[in-house]
C-alpha positions in Angstrom: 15.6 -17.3 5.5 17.5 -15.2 2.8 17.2 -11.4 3.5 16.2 -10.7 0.0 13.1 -10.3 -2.1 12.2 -12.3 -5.5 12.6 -9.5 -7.7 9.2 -11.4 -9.4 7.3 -10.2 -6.5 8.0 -6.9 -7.0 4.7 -4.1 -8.2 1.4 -3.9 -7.4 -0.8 -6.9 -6.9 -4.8 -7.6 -7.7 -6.9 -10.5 -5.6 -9.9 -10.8 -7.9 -12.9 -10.1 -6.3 -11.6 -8.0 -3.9 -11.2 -3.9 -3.8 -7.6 -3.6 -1.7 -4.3 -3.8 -3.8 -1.1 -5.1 -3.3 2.2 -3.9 -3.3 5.6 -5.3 -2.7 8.4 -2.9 -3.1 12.2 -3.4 -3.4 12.9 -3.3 0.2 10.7 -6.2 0.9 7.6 -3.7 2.2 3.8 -5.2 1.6 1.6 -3.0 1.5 -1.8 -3.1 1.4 -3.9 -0.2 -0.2 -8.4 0.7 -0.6 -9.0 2.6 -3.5 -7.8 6.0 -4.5 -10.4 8.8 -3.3 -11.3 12.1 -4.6 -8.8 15.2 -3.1 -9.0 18.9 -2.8 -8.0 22.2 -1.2 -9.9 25.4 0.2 -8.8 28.1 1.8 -5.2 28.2 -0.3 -4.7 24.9 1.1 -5.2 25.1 4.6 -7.9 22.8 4.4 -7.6 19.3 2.7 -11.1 17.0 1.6 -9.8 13.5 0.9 -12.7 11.3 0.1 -15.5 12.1 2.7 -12.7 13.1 5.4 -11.8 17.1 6.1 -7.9 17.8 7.2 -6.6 20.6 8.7 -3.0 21.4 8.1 -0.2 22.1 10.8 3.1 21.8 9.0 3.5 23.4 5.4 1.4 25.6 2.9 0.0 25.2 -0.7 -2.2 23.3 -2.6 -0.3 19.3 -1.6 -0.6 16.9 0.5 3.1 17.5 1.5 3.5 18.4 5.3 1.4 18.2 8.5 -2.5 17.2 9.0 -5.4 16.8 11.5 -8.2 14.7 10.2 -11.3 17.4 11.7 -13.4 14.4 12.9 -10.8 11.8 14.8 -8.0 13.9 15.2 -5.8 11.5 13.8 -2.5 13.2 12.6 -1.2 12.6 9.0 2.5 13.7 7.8 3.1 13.3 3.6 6.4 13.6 3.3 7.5 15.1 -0.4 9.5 11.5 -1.0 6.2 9.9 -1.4 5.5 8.0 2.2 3.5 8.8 4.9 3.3 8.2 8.6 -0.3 8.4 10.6 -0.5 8.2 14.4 -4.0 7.7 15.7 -5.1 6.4 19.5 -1.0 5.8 20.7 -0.3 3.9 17.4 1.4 4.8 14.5 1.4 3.5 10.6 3.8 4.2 7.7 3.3 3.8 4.1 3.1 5.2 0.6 1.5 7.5 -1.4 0.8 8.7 -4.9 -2.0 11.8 -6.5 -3.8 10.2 -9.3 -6.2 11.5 -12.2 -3.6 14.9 -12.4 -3.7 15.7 -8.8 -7.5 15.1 -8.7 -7.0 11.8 -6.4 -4.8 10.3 -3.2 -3.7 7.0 -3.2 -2.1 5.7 -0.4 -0.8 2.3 0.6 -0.5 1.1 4.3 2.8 -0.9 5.4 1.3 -4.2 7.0 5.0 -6.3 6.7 8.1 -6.8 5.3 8.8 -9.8 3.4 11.7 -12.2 2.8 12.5 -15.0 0.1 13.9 -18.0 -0.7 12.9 -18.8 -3.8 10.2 -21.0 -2.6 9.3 -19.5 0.9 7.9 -16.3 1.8 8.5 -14.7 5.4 6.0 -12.0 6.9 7.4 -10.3 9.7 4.3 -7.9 10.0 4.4 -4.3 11.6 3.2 -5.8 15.0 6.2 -8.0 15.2 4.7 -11.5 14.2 6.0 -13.9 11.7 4.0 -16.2 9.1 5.7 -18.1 6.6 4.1 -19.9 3.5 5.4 -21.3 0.2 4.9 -18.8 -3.2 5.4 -19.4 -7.2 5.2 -16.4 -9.7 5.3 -16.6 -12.8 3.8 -14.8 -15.8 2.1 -12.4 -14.1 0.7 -14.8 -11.3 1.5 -14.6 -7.8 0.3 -17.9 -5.9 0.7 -17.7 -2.0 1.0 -21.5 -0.7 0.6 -23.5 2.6 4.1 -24.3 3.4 2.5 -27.6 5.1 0.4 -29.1 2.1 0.7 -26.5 -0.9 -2.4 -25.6 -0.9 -3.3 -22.6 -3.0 -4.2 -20.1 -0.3 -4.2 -17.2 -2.3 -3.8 -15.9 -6.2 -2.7 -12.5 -7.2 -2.7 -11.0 -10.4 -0.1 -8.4 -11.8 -1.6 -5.5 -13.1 -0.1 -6.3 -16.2 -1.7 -9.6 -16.3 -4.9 -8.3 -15.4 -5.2 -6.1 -18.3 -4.0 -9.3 -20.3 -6.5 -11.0 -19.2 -9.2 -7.8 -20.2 -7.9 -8.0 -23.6 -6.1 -4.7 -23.4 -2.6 -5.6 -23.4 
């Protein structure tokens, strides 16, 4: 398999019906992402709220995800780095992946790391964070992502471009 990605693949990815995105960056990374959730600061940033979750930073100061957190409930341990990925350790495991604010600062979006991929121009290779492998045939085209048994190509999956998907709304 060609260690390269199908520039096609590359941006953020929609399943209809279904509330997780997609996201293939250059490098090959797939991530996989929930919605954004609601974000803010008290006590001049010592404390973060993300969604129903309370943080309490270690590392840094200010009003920004950037530097070192302890979710209050878990005590799972969350590092934003300023380049925009992350890195959580809970239980003995850890998990990288990306992150953006949304709605002017008002939100946090961040996208999990489950894989890197690899194409050929018809095959795609998963070699996932826990070190196993899955290949299956692809097309894209036009905004559609189809994710294929390699053995029968059979449609196993459809994703739409967020591009295509406002197409498809009527708003493009």
């Amino acid at each position: 398999m060609t260690q390269a990605i199908d520039p096609d693949l590359i941006g953020i990815w929609i399943v209809q019906g279904q509330p997780q995105t997609y996201e293939v960056t250059p490098d090959g990374g797939y991530h996989v992402a929930d919605p954004e959730e609601p974000l803010s600061f008290s006590e001049g940033g010592a404390v973060m709220t993300w969604g129903s979750l309370t943080f309490t930073r270690t590392v840094g100061t200010g009003e920004t995800p950037v530097g070192g957190w302890t979710e209050d409930a878990s005590g799972d341990q969350w590092a934003f780095a300023k380049d925009g990925t992350y890195t959580v350790s809970a239980r003995g495991l850890s998990d990288t992946g990306i992150w953006d604010l949304r709605d002017n600062g008002a939100s946090l979006w961040t996208r999990e790391k489950r894989a890197t991929i690899t194409s050929d121009g018809a095959h795609l290779e998963f070699l996932t964070v826990y070190g196993t492998t899955s290949r299956y045939g692809y097309t894209v085209s036009n905004g559609v992502w189809r994710l294929l048994d390699p053995a029968n190509w059979d449609e196993l999956a459809r994703y739409l471009s967020a591009a295509k998907l406002m197409e498809l709304a009527g708003q493009a």
